[in-house]
N, C-alpha and C positions, 0 to 999 in steps of 0.2 A: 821717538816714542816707543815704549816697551811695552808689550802685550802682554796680560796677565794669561801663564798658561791654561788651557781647559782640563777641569779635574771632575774626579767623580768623587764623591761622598761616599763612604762603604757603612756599613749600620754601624763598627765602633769609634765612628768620629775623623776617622785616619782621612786623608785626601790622598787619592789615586791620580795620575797623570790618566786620560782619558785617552782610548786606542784612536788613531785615526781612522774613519769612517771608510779609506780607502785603501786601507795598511797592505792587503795583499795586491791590489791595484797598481800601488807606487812601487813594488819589487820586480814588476814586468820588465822588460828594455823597452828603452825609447821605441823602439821602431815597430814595436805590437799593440803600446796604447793607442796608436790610431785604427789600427782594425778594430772595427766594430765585434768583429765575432767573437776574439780573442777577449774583449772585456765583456762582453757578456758572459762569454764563455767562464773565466775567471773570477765575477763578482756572484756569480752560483757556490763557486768554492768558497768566496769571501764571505759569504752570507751563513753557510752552514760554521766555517771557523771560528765566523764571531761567536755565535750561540756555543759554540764551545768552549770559547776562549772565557767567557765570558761569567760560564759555570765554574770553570776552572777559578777564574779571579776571585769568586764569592764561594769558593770550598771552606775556608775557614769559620765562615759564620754559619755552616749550616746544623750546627747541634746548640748554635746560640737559639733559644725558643723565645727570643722577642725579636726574633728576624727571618726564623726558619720558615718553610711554607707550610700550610696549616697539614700536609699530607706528612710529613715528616715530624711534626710536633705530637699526631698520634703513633707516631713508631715511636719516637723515643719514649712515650709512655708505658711501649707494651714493654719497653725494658726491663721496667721495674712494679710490672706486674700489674699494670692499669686496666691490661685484656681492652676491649674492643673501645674505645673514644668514641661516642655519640659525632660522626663529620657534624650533624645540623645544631649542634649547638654553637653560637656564637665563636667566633675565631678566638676572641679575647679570652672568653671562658675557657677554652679547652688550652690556651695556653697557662693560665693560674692554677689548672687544676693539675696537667703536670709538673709545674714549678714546687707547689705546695706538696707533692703528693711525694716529690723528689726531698724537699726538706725536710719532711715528717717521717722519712722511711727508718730511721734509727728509732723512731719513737713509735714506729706500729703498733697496736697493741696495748697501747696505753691510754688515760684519760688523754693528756697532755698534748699527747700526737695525734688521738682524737678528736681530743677541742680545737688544738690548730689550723688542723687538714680542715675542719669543716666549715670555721670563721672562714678560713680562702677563700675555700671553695663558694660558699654561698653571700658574703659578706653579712654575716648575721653575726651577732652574738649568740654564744652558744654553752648556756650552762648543762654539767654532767653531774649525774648524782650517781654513785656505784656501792654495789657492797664489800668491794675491795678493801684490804688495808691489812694491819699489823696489830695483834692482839699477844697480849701475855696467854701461857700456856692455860689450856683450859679454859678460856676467856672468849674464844672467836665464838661468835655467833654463826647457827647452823646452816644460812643460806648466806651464800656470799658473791653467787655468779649471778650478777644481774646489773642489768646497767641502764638509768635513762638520762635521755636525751631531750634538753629542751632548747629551741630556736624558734625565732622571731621572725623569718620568712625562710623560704627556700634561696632569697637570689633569683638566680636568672635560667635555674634549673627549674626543674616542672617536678612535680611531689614525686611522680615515679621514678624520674631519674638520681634523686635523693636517696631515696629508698634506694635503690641498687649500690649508690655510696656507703650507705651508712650498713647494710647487709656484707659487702665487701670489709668494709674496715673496725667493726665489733668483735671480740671475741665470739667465735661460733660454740662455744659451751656455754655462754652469757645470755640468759634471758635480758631479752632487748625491748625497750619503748622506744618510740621516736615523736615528739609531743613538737608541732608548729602551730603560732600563735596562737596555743593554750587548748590546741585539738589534737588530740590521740591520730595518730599519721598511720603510723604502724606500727607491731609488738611481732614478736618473735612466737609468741604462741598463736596467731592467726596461722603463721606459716604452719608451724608443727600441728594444728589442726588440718591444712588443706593438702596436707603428706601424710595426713590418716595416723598420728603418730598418738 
């Protein structure tokens, strides 16, 4: 009879042959695994090794962010400019809102990367109205930096933590609205009054 070997599962699917439990144990000689001291002595070491070994064998999935720990899913955010991650928002959240925040980065600054990043982030729909666009010469109409924002809920984020999304990823020369279901959130002229501006 053939024993199927024991394997470990790694998060991309792959099967790992599993370390034995007594890997630095079995490398003593015969004549130390009976002293007791000697294997106590040696499964201290065994026990710190494994937690190394063990880091070591999962190095490669740790920039994977549907595996990473959640401590590491807000660094790699600060990478690309996310600054501080909310730890007490849901694991799951803070993992989509890197993801999305990571695929949108060529389109910062724009409706499109806006409308994006926000659907992710909140699962809402998310229509933009802006005064943006392309006019024959002589033709642009004279205000054209403003931008609103209408959504169907926030998600699983809380309206201030929104508001700090949507304050981060607007053009900052853009008069800004933030309209959720169908109530004025925030506008960028509150702010510019409570800065005396």
């Amino acid at each position: 009879m053939t024993l199927s070997p024991i394997v470990t599962r790694v998060p991309d699917g792959r099967v790992r042959p599993r370390r034995d439990p007594d890997w630095m144990l079995q490398q003593l000689p015969v004549a130390m695994t009976g002293e007791d001291f000697f294997v106590r002595f040696v499964s201290i070491f065994q026990h710190v090794g494994t937690t190394l070994l063990e880091d070591a064998d999962t190095i490669e999935h740790v920039l994977d962010l549907s595996v990473a720990p959640p401590e590491m899913v807000r660094w790699l955010g600060s990478w690309i400019g996310l600054g501080a991650l909310d730890a007490s928002l849901p694991e799951s959240l803070q993992r989509r809102i890197v993801s999305s925040a990571a695929q949108t980065l060529a389109w910062r600054g724009t409706s499109h990367g806006l409308r994006t990043y926000l659907e992710l982030v909140t699962g809402s729909t998310v229509t933009i109205e802006e005064g943006g666009g392309t006019w024959a010469i002589g033709e642009a109409p004279i205000d054209t930096a403003w931008v609103r924002l209408r959504l169907e809920s926030t998600g699983m984020m809380s309206e201030a933590e929104l508001v700090e999304v949507v304050r981060d990823e607007v053009p900052a020369h853009a008069r800004s609205e933030l309209h959720v279901a169908g109530r004025l959130l925030w506008s960028s002229a509150d702010d510019e009054k409570e800065a005396g501006r």
